[in-house]
N, C-alpha and C positions, 0 to 999 in steps of 0.2 A: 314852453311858451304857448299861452291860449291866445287864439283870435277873436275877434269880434263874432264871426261867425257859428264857433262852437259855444258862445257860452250863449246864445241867445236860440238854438236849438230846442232846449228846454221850455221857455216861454209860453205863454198861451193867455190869449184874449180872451177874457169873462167877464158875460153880461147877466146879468141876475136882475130878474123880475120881483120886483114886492107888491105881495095886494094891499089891494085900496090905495095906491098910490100910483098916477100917472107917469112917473118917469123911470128911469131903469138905472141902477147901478154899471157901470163897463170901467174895465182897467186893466193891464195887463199883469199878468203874476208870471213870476220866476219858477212856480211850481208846473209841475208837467199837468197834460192835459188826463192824462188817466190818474194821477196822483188827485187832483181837484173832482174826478169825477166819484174815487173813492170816498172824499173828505163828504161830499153832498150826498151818495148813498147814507154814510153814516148820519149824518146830524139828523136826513128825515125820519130813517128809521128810528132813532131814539128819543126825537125831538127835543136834541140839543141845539143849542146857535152854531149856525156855521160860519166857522172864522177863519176865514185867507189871507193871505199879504198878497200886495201887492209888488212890483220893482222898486218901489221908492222907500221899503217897510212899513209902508202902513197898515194896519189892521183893519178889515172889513168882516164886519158880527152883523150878520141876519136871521134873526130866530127863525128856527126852522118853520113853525106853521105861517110866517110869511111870507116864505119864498112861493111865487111863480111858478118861475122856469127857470134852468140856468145852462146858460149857451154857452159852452167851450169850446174853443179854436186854438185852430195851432197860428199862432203871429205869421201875418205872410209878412214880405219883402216891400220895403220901399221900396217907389218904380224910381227913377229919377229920369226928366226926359220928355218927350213930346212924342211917347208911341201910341198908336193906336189901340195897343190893347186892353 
């Protein structure tokens, strides 16, 4: 029996920058954060597109010579609540 908790362990938030364009790609993927960090070493080195999914399966292709930047995180926690932190 899985919980909510382990299967979202895996997860990671990524923001990917494209030039010449003001706004930034962000979604969260099912794929681990070192597995994503893989995927973008390889596309720039060969300059192939780089294509992730997302939680929903959707397909996200950004040719490699216009990526940015690309910000992976590990998905924090919903607060739920009125804490101060």
């Amino acid at each position: 029996m899985s919980t909510k908790k382990s299967e979202q362990g895996h997860k990671a938030e990524v923001r990917i920058a494209i030039t010449n364009v003001s706004g930034e790609v962000t979604f969260e993927s099912p794929t681990s954060a070192a597995e994503i960090r893989t995927l973008v070493s390889a596309a720039l080195a060969s300059g192939t597109p780089l294509i992730l999914t997302d939680v929903r399966g959707k397909e996200i292709i950004v040719p490699a010579d216009k990526i940015g930047f690309v910000e992976i995180g590990a998905q924090s926690e919903r607060r739920v609540g009125f804490g101060t932190l």
